[in-house]
C-alpha positions as CSV (number, residue, x, y, z in Angstrom):
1,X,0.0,0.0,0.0
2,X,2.4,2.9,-1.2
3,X,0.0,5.5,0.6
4,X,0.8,4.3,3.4
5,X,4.9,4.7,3.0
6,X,6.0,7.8,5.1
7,X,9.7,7.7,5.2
8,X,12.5,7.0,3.0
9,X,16.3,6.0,2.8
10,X,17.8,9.5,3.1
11,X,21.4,8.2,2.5
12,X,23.4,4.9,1.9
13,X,25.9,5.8,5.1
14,X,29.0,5.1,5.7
15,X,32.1,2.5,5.7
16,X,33.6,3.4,9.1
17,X,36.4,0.6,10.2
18,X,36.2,2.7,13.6
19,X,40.2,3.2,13.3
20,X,41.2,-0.7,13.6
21,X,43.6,-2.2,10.6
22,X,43.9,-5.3,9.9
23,X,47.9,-5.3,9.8
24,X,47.4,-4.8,13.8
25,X,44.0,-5.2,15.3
26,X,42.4,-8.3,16.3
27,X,38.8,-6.5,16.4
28,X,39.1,-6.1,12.6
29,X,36.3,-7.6,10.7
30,X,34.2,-8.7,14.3
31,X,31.9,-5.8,13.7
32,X,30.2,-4.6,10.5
33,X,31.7,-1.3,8.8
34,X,28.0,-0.2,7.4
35,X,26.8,2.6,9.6
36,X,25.5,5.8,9.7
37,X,22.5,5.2,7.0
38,X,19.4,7.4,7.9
39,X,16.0,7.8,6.8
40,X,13.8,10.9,6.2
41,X,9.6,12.1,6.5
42,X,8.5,12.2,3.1
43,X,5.6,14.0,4.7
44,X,4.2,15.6,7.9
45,X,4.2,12.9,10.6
46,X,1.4,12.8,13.5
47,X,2.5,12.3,16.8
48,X,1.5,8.2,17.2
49,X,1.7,7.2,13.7
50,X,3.9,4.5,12.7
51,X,6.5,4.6,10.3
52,X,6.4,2.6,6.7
53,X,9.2,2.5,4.2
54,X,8.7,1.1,0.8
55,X,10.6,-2.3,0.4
56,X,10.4,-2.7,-3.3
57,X,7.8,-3.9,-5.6
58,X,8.7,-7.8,-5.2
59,X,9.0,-7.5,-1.4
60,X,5.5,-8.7,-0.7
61,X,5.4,-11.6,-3.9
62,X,3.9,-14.9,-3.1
63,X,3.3,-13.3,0.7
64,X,0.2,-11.9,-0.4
65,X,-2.0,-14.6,1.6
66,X,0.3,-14.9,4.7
67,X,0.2,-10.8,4.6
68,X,-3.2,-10.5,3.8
69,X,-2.3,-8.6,1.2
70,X,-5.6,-7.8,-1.1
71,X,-4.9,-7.2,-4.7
72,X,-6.9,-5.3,-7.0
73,X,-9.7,-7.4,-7.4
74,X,-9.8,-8.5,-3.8
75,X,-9.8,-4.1,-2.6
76,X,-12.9,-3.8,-4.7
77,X,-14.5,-6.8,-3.2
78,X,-13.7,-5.1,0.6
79,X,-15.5,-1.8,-0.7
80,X,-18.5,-3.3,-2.5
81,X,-19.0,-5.2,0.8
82,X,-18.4,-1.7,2.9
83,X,-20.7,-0.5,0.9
84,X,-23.5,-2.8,1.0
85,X,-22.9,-3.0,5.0
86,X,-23.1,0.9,5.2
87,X,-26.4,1.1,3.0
88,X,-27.9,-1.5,4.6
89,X,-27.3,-0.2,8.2
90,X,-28.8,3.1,6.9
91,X,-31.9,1.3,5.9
92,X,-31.9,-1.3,9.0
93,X,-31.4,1.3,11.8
94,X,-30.4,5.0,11.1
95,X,-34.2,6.1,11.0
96,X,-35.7,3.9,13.5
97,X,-33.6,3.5,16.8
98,X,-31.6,6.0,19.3
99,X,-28.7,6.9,18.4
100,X,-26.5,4.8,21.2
101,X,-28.7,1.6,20.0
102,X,-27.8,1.7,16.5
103,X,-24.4,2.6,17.2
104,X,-24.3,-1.0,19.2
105,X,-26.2,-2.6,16.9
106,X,-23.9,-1.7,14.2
107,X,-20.8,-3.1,16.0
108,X,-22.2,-6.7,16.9
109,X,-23.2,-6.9,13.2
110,X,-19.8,-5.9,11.9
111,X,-18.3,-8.6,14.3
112,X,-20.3,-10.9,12.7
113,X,-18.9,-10.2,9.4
114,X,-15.4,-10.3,11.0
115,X,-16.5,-13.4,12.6
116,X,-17.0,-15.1,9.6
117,X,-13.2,-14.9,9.0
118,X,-13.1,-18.0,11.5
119,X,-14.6,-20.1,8.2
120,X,-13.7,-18.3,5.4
121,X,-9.9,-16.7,6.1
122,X,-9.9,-14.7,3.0
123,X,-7.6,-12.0,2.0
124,X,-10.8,-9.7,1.4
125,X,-11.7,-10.5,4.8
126,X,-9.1,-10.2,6.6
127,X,-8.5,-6.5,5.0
128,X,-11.7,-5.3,6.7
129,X,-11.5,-2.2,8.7
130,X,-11.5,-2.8,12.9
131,X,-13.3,-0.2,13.8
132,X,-16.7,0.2,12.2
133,X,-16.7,4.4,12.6
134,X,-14.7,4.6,9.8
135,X,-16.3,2.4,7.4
136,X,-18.1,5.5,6.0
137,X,-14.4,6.8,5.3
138,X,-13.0,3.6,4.3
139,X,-16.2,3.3,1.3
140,X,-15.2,7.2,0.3
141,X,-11.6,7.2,0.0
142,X,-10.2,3.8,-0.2
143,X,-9.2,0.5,1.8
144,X,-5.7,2.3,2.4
145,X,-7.4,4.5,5.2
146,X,-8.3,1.3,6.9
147,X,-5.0,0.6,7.4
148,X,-4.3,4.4,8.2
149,X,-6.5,4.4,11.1
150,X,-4.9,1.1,12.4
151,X,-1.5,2.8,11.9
152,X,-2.5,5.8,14.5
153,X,-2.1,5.5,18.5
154,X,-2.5,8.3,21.2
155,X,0.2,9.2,23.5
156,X,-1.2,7.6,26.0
157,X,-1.4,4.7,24.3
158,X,2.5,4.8,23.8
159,X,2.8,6.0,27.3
160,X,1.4,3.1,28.2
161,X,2.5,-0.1,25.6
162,X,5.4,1.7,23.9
163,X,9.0,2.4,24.7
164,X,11.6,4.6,24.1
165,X,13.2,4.0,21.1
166,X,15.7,7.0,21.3
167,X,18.1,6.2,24.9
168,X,20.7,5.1,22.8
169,X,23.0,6.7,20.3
170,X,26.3,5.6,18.4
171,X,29.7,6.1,18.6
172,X,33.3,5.2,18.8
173,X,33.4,3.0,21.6
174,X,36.1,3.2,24.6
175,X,36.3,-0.4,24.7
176,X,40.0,-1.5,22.9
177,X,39.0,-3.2,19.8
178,X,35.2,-3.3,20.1
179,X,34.4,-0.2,17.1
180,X,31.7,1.3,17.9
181,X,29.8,1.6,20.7
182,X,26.1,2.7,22.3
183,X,25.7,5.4,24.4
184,X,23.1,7.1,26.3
185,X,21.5,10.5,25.3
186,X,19.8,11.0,29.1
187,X,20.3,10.0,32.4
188,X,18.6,6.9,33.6
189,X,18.0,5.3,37.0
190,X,18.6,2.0,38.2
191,X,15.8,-0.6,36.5
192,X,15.0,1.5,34.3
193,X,14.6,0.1,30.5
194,X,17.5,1.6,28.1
195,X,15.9,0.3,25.2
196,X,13.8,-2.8,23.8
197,X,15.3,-5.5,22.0
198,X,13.1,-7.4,19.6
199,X,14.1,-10.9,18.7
200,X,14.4,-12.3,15.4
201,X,14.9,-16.3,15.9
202,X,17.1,-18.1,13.5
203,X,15.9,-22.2,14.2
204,X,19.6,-23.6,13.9
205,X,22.9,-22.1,14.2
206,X,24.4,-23.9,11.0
207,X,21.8,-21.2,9.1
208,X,25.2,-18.8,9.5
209,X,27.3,-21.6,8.6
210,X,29.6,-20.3,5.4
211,X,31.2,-23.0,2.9
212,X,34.6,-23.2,0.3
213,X,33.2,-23.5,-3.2
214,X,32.7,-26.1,-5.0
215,X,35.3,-26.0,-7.5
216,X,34.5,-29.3,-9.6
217,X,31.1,-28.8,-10.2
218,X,30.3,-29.6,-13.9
219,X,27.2,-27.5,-14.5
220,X,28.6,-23.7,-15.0
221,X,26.3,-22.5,-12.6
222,X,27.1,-24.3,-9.7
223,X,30.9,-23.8,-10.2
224,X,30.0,-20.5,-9.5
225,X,27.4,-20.6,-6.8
226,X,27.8,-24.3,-5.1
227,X,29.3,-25.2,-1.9
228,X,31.5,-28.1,-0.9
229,X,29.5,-29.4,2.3
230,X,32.0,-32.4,3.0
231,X,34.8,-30.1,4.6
232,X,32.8,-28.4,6.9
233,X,32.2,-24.8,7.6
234,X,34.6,-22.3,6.0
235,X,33.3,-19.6,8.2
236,X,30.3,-18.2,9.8
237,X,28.4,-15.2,8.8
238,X,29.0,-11.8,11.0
239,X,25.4,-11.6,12.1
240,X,26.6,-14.2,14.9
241,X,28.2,-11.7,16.7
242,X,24.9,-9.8,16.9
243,X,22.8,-12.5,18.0
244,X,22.6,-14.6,21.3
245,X,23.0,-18.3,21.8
246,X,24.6,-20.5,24.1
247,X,26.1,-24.0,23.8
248,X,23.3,-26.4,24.8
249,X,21.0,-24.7,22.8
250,X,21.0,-24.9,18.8
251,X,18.6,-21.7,18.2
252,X,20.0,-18.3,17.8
253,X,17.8,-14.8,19.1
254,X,19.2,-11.6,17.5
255,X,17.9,-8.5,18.7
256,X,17.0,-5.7,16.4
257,X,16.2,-1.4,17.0
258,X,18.4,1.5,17.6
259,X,21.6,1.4,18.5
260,X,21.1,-2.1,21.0
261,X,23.3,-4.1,18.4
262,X,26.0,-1.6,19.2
263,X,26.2,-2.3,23.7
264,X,29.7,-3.6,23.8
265,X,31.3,-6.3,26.6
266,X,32.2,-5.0,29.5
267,X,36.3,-6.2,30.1
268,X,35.5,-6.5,34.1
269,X,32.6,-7.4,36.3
270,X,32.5,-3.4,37.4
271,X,32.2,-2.1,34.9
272,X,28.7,-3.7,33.9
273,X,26.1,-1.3,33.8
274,X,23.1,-3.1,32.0
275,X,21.7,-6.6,32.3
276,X,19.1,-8.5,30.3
277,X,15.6,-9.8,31.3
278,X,12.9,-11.1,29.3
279,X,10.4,-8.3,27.9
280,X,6.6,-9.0,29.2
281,X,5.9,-5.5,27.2
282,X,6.9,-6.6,24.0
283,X,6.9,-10.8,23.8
284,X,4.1,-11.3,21.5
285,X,4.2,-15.3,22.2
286,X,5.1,-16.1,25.6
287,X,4.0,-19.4,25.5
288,X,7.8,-19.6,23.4
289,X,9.1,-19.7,26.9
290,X,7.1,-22.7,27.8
291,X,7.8,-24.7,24.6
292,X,10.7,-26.8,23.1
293,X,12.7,-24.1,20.3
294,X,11.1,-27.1,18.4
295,X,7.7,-26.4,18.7
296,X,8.2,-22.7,17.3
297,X,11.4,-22.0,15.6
298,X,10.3,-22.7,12.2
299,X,7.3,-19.6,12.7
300,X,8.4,-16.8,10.5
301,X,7.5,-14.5,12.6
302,X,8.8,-12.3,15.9
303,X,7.5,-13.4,19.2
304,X,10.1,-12.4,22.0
305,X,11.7,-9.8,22.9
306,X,14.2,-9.1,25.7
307,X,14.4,-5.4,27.6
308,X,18.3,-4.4,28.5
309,X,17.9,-2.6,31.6
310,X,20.1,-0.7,33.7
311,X,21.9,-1.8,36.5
312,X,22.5,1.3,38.6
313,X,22.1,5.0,38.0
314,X,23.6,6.1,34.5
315,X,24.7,9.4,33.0
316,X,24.1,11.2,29.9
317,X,26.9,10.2,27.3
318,X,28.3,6.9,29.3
319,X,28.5,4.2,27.2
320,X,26.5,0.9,28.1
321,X,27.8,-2.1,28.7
322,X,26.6,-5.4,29.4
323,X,28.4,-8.9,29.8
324,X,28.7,-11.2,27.0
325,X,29.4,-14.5,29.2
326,X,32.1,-16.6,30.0
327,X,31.9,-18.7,26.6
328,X,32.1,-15.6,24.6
329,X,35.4,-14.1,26.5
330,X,37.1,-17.1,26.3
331,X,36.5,-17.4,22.6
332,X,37.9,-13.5,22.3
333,X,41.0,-13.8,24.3
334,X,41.4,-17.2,22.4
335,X,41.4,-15.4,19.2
336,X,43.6,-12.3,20.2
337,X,46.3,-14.9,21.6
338,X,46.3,-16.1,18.1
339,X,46.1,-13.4,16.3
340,X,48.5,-13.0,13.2
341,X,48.4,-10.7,10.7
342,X,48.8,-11.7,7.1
343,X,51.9,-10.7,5.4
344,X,51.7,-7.1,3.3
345,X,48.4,-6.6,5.4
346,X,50.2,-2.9,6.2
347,X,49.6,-2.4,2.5
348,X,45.8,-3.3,2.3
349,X,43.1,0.1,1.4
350,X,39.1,0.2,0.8
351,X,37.7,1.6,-1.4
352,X,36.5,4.3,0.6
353,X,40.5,4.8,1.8
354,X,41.5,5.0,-1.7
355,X,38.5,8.1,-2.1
356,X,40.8,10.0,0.5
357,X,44.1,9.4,-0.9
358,X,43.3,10.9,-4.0
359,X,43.3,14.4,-2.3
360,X,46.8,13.2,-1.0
361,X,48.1,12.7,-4.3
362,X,46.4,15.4,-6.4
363,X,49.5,17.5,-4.2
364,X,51.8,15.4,-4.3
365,X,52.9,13.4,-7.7
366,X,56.1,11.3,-6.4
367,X,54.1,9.7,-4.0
368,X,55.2,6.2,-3.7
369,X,51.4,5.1,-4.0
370,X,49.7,6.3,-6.7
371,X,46.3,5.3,-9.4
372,X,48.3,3.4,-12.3
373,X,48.0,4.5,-15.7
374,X,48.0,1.7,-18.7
375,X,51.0,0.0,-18.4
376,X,51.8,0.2,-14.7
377,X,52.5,-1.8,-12.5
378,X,49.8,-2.3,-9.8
379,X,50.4,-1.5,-6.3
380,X,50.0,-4.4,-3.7
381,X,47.7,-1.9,-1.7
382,X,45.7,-2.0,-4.8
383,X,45.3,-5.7,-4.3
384,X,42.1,-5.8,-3.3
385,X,40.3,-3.2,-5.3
386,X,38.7,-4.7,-8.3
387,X,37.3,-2.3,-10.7
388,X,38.1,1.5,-10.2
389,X,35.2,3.7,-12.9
390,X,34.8,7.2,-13.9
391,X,32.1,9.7,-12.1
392,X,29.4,10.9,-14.6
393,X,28.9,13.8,-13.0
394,X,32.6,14.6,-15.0
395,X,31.6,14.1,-18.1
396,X,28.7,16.6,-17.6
397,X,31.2,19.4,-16.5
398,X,33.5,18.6,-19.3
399,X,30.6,19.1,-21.5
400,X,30.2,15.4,-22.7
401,X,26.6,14.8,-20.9
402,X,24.1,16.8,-19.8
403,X,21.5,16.4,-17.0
404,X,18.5,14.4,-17.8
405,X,20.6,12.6,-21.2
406,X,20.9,9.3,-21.5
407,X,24.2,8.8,-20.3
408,X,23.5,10.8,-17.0
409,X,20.8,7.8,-15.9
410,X,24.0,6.0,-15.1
411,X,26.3,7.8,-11.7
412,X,29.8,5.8,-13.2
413,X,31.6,4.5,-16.4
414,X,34.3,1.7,-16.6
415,X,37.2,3.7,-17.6
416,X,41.1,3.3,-19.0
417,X,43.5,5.9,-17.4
418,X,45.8,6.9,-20.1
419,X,48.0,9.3,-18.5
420,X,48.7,11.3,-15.1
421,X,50.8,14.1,-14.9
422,X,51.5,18.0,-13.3
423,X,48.6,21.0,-14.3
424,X,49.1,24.3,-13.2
425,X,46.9,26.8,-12.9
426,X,47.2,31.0,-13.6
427,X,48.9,31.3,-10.0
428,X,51.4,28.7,-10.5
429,X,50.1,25.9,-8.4
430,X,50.5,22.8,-9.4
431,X,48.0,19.6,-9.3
432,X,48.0,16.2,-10.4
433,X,45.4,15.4,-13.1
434,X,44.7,12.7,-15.3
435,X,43.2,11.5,-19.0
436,X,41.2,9.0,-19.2
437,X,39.0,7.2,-21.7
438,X,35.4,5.9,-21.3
439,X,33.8,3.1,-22.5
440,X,31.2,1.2,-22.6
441,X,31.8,-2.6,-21.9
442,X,29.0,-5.8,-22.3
443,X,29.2,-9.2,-22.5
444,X,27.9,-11.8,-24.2
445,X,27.6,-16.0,-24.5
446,X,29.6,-17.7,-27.1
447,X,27.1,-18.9,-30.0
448,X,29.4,-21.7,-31.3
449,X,27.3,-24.5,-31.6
450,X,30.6,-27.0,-31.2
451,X,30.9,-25.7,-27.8
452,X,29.9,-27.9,-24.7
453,X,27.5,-26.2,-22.9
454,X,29.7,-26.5,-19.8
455,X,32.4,-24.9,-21.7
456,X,30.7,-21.8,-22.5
457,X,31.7,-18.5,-21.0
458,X,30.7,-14.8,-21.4
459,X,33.0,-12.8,-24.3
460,X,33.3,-9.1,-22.6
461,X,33.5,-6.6,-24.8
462,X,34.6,-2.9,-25.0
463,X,32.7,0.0,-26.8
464,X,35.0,3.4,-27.1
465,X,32.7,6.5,-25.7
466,X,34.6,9.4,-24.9
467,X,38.5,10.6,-23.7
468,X,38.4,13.3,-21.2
469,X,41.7,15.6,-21.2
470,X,42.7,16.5,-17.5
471,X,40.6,15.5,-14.8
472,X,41.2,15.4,-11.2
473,X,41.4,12.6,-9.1
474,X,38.1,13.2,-7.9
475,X,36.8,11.1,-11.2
476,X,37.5,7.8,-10.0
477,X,35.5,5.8,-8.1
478,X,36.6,2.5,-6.7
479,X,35.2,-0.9,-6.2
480,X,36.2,-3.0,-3.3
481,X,36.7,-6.5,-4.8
482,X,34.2,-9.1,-3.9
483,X,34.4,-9.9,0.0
484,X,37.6,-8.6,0.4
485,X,36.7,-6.5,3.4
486,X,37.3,-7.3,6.8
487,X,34.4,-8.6,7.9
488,X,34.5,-11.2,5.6
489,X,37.5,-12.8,6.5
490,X,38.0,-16.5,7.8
491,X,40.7,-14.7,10.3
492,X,37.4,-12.4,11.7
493,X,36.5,-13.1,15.3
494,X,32.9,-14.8,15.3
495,X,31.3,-16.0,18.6
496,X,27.8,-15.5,19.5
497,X,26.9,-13.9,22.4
498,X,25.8,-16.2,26.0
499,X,21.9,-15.7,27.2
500,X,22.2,-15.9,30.4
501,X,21.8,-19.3,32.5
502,X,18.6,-17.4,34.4
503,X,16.6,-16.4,31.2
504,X,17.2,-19.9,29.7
505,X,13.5,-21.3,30.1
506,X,13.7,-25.1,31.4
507,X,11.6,-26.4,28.6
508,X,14.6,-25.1,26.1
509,X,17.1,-27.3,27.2
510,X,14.6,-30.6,27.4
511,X,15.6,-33.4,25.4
512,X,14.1,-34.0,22.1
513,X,13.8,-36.5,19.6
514,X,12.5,-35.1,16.7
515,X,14.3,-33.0,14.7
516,X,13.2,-29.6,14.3
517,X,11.3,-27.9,11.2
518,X,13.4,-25.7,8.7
519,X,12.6,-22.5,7.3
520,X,16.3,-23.0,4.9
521,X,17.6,-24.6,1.9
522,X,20.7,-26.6,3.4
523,X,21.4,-28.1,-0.1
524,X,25.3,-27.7,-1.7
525,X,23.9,-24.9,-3.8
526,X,23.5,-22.5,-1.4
527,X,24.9,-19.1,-2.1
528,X,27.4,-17.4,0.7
529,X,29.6,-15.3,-2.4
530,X,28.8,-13.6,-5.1
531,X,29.4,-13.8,-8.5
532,X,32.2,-11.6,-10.2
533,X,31.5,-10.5,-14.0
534,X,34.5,-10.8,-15.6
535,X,33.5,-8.1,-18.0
536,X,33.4,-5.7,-15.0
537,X,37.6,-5.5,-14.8
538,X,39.1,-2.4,-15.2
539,X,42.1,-2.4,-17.6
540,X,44.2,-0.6,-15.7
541,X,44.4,-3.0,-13.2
């Protein structure tokens, strides 16, 4: 229902590696780099009203009946049946009886019609309006306002069922090797709630479970995508550090909201500050607690929630910390004792530390680093960037595109550099610019019909565009290869967090014999990595 959407992705944040380096720092790759991504109204906001953001036309495909989502045909159903329902209660009661009388007349009738969901679950159904005042509004203007009104709470109401959502805030942590941290915007007192944490259950652990390629696959496809099962994990996915778990328990609860992914372990007992306990506000389906993980794991839907709380009287601006559990320390100190940095790892960039080099170089053109021209040869900090590609918004300046062309749908170009050297200007400063070449590349399959199937492989392609004469480094964009980053490193830290022994329920840790549901596909054709195109290389490098 896009009228309902009221906010939207404002930016795409930030890579921040919170100043760890792989060449030195065990914490590199234990948290993720992504932050800093914000959203924005689209429109004026009431007080109470929930926020919606558009997911994307496919989010809601083949969920339609779990949703009950109606489509077309199915909204003008609900408003032919509004309809009939409003006329009839003007013909059945408005004239007849008091006014209080009709209006509880009215409501037992409409639970009827909602009662007949119990029978006949349809989508149509189940899009009904709960409160019969605004039917009338509802018939006028569209199902959508249903859903509007259901959208829309008082303050009280919050007052009384909500939380705060808005305790915590991020930052650099002071934790050694932890990246960034959570800390509080206003003082809070012992017991209170610091913030909600919704759980999302993952059913089994191995879910995170990452595996080597499959390297002798046959089918093209699966050389690409499969996964050798037989040697066992490679890895395990970095949402494990965000999620809690424990030994004698094979389900996984990761909590989700502002800034609680970010409350750091506390390195001594004193200087705990926040605890956990089970969230009788939020838990949807505390009947979980009483229940075998096997009874509910496989429901794709949120149930519990835990609240972090605080232990004694906290400040504005003190960062929160909790305890992870003696499992989880050990694991750490385990790692750091081990801890060996791979040779030339000095050497290694992002993409984003390559954006800020430029402005090092454009001053300074015998740096021993620099973007290499055809011909070159390729710096080992380069060894992990695998594409670098030419701004657009150049070729508008240098008068090759204009806004609203073609060309400007697209914000890059794959690009040759064919030269760098010294520019200066009318007062004699000097600057390092570049030219470069733009082209176009595609690929396409071999059509030889002697060709095995098996055999075949995309042909790439270059199309000449355009050479631009002088440009400054600010052109270039660079593409981090394919989980090259930190975090996706076998040498990252991974351990989930320990729930504590007291908030383990006793019906958790029963033994079963049946195996439990799964929501997964565990077969060798899972995908963990991506796919390079080989026609996405840059020349240069």
């Amino acid at each position: 229902l896009h009228d309902m959407v009221n906010v939207q992705i404002a930016n795409y944040g930030l890579l921040d590696r919170a100043g760890l380096h792989r060449s030195k720092d065990p914490g590199a790759g234990a948290f993720t780099p992504y932050t800093n991504r914000k959203g924005g109204a689209l429109e004026y906001i009431p007080a109470g009203m929930e926020l919606f953001l558009y997911y994307g036309d496919g989010y809601f495909e083949g969920k339609e009946e779990e949703y009950g989502i109606p489509n077309d045909e199915e909204r003008l159903h609900v408003r032919k049946l509004l309809w009939n329902f409003h006329r009839m209660r003007e013909l059945l009661f408005l004239p007849k009886l008091p006014a209080q009388l009709e209006a509880n007349l009215t409501r037992e009738l409409f639970d009827l019609v909602h009662s007949v969901q119990q029978t006949w679950n349809s989508v149509a159904l189940r899009a009904l309006p709960l409160d019969v005042d605004s039917i009338a509004e509802v018939v006028d203007k569209g199902i959508e306002y249903a859903h509007y009104n259901r959208s829309m709470h008082s303050l009280e109401w919050l007052h009384e069922h909500g939380s705060c959502a808005d305790h915590l805030v991020a930052g650099r942590s002071t934790i050694p090797q932890a990246g960034r941290g959570a800390f509080l915007t206003r003082p809070l007192g012992e017991g209170e709630t610091i913030a909600p944490m919704p759980l999302i259950h993952l059913a089994k652990k191995s879910m995170l479970d990452m595996y080597l390629p499959l390297r002798n696959a046959t089918d093209p496809f699966e050389r690409e995508t499969a996964r050798n099962m037989t040697l066992g994990p490679h890895h395990q996915q970095l949402m494990l550090n965000y999620c809690f778990g424990r030994d004698d328990l094979d389900i996984l609860l990761c909590p989700y909201g502002v800034a609680n992914g970010l409350v750091n372990h506390a390195p001594t007992p004193q200087q705990v500050n926040a605890k956990l306990r089970w969230s009788s506000q939020h838990t949807t389906r505390p009947e979980w607690l009483t229940m075998s993980p096997l009874d509910w794991s496989s429901s794709s839907s949120v149930g519990l929630a835990l609240d972090l709380v605080a232990t004694r009287d906290l400040a504005a601006g003190e960062e929160v910390l909790m305890d992870y559990g003696t499992a989880w320390e050990l694991a750490w100190n385990k790692h750091v004792e081990e801890f060996t940095p791979l040779l030339d790892s000095q050497h290694y960039m992002t993409e984003y530390d390559w954006d800020d080099h430029i402005a090092v170089l454009e001053t300074n053109p015998d740096h021993e680093i620099q973007v290499p021209v055809l011909g070159e040869k390729r710096h080992t900090t380069l060894a992990t960037i695998d594409d670098i590609e030419c701004r657009n918004v150049f070729r508008e300046w240098w008068g090759l595109s204009s806004p609203g062309s073609d060309g400007d749908a697209k914000t890059t170009w794959p690009c040759k550099i064919l030269s760098r050297y010294l520019l200066s200007d009318k007062e004699g400063n000097s600057r390092v610019v570049y030219d470069v070449e733009i082209v176009e590349r595609f690929a396409h399959q071999n059509d030889d019909e002697e060709v095995e199937e098996e055999e075949i492989q995309p042909i790439c392609e270059e199309a000449f565009e355009e050479v631009l004469l002088g440009v400054p480094g600010g052109i270039f964009k660079f593409l981090d290869e394919p989980y090259s980053r930190d975090h996706a490193q076998p040498w990252a830290f991974r351990h989930s967090m320990q729930l504590p022994d007291a908030l383990v329920p006793p019906a958790w840790t029963t033994p079963r014999n049946n195996t439990p549901p799964s929501r997964t596909n565990t077969s060798s054709s899972a995908t963990d990595n991506g796919v390079v195109n080989s026609c996405s290389k840059d020349s240069n490098l």
